[in-house]
C-alpha positions in Angstrom: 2.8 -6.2 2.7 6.5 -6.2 1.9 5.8 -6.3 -2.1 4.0 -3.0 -1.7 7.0 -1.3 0.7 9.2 1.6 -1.7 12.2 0.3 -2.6 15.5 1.9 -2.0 16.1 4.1 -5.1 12.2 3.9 -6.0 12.2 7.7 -5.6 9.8 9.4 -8.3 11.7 9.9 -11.5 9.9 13.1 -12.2 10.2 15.2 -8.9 11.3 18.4 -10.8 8.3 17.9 -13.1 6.0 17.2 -10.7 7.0 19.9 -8.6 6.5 22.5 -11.7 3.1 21.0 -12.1 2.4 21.7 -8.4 3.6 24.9 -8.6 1.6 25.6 -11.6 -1.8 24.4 -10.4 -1.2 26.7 -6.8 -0.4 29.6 -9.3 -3.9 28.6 -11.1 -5.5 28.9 -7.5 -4.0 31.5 -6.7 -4.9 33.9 -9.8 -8.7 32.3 -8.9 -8.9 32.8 -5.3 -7.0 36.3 -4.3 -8.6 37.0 -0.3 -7.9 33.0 0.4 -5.9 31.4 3.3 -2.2 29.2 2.1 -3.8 26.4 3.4 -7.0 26.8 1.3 -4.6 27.8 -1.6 -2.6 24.5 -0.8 -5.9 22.4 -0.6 -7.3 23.8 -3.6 -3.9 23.4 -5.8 -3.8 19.4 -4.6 -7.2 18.9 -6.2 -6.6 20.5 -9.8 -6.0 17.8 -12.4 -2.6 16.8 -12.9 -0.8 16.4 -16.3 0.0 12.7 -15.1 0.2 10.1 -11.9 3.4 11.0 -10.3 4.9 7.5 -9.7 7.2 5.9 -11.4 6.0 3.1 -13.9 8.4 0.4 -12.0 6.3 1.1 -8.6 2.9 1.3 -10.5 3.2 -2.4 -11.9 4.3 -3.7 -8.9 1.5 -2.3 -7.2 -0.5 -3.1 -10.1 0.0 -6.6 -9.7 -0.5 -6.6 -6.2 -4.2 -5.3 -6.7 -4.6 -7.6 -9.7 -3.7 -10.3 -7.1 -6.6 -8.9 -4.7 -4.7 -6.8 -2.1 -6.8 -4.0 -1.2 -3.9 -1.9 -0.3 -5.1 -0.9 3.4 -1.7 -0.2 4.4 -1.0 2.5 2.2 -2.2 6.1 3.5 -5.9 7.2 1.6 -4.6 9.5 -1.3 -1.8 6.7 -2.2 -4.8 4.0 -1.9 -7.1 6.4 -4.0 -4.5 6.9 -6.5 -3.9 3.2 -7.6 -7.4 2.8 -7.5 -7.8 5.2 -10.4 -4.8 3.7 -12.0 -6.3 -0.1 -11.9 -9.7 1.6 -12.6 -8.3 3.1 -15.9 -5.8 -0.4 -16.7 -8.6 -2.8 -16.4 -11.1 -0.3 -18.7 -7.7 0.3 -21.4 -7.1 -3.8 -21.0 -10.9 -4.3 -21.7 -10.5 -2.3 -25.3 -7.3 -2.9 -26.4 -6.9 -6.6 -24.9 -3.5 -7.3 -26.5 -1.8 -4.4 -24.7 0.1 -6.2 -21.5 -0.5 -5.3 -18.4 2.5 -3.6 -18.2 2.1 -1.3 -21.1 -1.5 -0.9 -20.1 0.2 0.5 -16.8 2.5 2.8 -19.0 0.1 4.4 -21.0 -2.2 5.0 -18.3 0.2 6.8 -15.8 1.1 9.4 -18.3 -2.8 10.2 -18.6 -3.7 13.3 -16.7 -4.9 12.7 -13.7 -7.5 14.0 -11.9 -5.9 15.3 -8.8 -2.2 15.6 -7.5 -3.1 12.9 -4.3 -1.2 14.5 -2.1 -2.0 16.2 1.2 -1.9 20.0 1.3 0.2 19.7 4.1 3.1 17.5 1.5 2.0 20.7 -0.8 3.3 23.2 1.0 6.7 21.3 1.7 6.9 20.5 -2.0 6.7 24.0 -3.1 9.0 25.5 -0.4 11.8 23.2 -1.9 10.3 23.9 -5.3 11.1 27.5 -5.1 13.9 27.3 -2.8 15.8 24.9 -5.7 14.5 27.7 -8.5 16.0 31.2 -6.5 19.3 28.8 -6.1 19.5 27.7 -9.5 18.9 31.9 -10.6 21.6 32.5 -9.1 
């Protein structure tokens, strides 16, 4: 359990990136669904593909591994869970064609595949995209 615990300083690498991708796939909703509720925007903008898996490629090996070893990951929350499921899903089927990629590099290549959602809960949404456009009218300034 303590191999799959963050780090200190295992923060995502790409926060401002991801958080531009957010705020692009709520804009997508958004133009889409004009007479709809924020938290049906918010639900709707967590489930558009993403341009990649927001986690950094140190945390994916590690959990990586983990899985490889048989952990199941029941003490991460679903969308984490659901999210390194895909990612193994996608390293074993990449290891399977190109067998003399590591599993490391496997790893890499895969998390900078889009991905099919943003995992993330519309609730983590909304507070991502408050900061998101609180950091952009600051930085206008």
């Amino acid at each position: 359990m303590r191999a799959l615990m963050k780090r200190k300083g295992d923060g995502c690498e790409y926060i401002r990136e991801r958080d531009a991708d957010l705020a692009r796939a709520f804009d997508e909703c958004m133009k889409c669904n004009r007479q709809t509720s924020v938290a049906e925007l918010m639900e709707c903008a967590v489930n558009v593909p993403s341009a990649r898996f927001w986690v950094s490629e140190h945390r994916a090996v590690r959990i990586i591994r983990q899985m490889k070893r048989g952990n199941r990951l029941s003490c991460f929350a679903k969308n984490k869970r659901e999210m390194f499921v895909e990612i193994w899903r996608r390293v074993c089927a990449l290891r399977a064609t190109e067998p003399r990629y590591s599993l490391v590099h496997a790893v890499r290549v895969v998390i900078k595949q889009r991905a099919p959602r943003f995992y993330l809960t519309p609730e983590s949404a909304a507070v991502i995209l408050s900061r998101h456009r609180k950091r952009a009218r600051s930085e206008r300034k």
